[in-house]
C-alpha positions as CSV (number, residue, x, y, z in Angstrom):
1,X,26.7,66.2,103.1
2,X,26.1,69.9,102.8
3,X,24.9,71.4,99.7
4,X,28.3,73.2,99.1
5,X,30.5,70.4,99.4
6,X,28.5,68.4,97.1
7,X,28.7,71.2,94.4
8,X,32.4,71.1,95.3
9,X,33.1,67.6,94.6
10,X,31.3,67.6,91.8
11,X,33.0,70.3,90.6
12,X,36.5,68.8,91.0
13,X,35.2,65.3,89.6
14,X,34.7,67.3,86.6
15,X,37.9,69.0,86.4
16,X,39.5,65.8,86.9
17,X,37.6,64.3,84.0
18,X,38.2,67.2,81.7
19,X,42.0,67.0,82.5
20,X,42.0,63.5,81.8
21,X,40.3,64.0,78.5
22,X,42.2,66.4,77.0
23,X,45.7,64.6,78.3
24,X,44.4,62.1,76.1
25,X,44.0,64.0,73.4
26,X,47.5,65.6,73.5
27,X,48.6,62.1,73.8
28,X,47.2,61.7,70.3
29,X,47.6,64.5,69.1
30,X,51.6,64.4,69.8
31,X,51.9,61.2,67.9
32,X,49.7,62.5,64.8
33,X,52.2,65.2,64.6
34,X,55.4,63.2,65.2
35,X,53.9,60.3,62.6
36,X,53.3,63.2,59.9
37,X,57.0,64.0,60.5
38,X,58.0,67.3,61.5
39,X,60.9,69.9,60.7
40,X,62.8,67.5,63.1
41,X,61.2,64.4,63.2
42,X,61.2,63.5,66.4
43,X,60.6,60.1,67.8
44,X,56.6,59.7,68.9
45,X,58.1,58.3,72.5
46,X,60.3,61.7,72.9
47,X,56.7,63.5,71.8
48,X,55.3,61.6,74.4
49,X,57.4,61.8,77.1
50,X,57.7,65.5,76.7
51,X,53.8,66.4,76.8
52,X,53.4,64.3,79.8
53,X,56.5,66.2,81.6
54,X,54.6,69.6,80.2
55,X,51.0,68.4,81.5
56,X,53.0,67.1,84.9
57,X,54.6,70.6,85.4
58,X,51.4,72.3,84.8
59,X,49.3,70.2,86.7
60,X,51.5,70.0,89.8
61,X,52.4,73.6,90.4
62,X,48.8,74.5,89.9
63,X,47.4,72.0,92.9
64,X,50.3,73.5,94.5
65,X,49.4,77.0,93.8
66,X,45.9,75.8,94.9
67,X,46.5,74.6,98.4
68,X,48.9,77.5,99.2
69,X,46.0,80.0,98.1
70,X,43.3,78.1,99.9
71,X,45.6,77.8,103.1
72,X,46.8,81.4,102.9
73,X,43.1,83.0,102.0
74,X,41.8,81.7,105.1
75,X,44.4,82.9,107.1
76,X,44.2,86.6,105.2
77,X,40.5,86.3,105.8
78,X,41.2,85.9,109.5
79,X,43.8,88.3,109.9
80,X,41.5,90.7,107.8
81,X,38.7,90.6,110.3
82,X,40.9,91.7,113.4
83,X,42.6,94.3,111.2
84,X,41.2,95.1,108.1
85,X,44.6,97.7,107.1
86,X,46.5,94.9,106.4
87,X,44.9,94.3,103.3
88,X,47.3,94.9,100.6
89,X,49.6,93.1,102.5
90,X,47.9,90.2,102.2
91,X,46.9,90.6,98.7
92,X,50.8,90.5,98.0
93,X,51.4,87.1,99.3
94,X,48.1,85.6,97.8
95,X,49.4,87.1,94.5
96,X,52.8,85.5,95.4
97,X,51.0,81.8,96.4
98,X,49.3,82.3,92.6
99,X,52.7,82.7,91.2
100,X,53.8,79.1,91.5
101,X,51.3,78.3,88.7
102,X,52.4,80.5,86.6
103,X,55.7,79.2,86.8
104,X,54.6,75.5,86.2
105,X,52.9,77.0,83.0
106,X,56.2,78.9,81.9
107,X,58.1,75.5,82.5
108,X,55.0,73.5,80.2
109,X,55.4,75.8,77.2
110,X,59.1,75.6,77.5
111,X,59.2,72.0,77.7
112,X,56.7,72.2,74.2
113,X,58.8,75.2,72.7
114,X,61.8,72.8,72.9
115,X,59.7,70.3,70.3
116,X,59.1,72.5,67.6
């Protein structure tokens, strides 16, 4: 194994491990809150069925987001070699590939908006 894909799987091993962590602790965290009861006291299973739809929606579009821009980049790359004046062409659909994230994450803090 090359030296660069071992610093790559590492690196996603820790991002894995990190998002795991920190799902668990909004796990917790959501029943805390819903046990200490809230304006609207909502049930701890609606708490925890609607952080887990929040960290789904974020997680998702961003792998999403993720393979588009690793899929597209190459192929910008590619195309940018032949002819390098299509440039901000290209940076137009990359920007457009990162945009599915940034919808998952307006969907998350929608989903937690409609908690509070």
């Amino acid at each position: 194994m090359s030296q660069g894909l071992k610093f790559s799987v590492v690196m996603v091993v820790i991002a894995a491990l990190l998002g795991c962590v920190v799902t668990a602790l909004i796990f917790w965290s959501g029943v805390a809150v819903a046990q200490a009861g809230t304006a609207n006291s909502l049930p701890p299973e609606v708490w925890r069925w609607a952080l887990a739809c929040a960290a789904a929606a974020t997680s998702i579009s961003t792998a999403a987001a993720a393979y588009a821009v690793a899929k597209l980049g190459s192929a910008a790359v590619g195309a940018l070699a032949e002819k390098p004046d299509l440039f901000g062409r290209l940076v137009i659909f990359v920007g457009l590939a990162e945009g599915i994230a940034i919808y998952g994450l307006i969907v998350s803090v929608l989903i937690l908006n409609r908690l509070a």
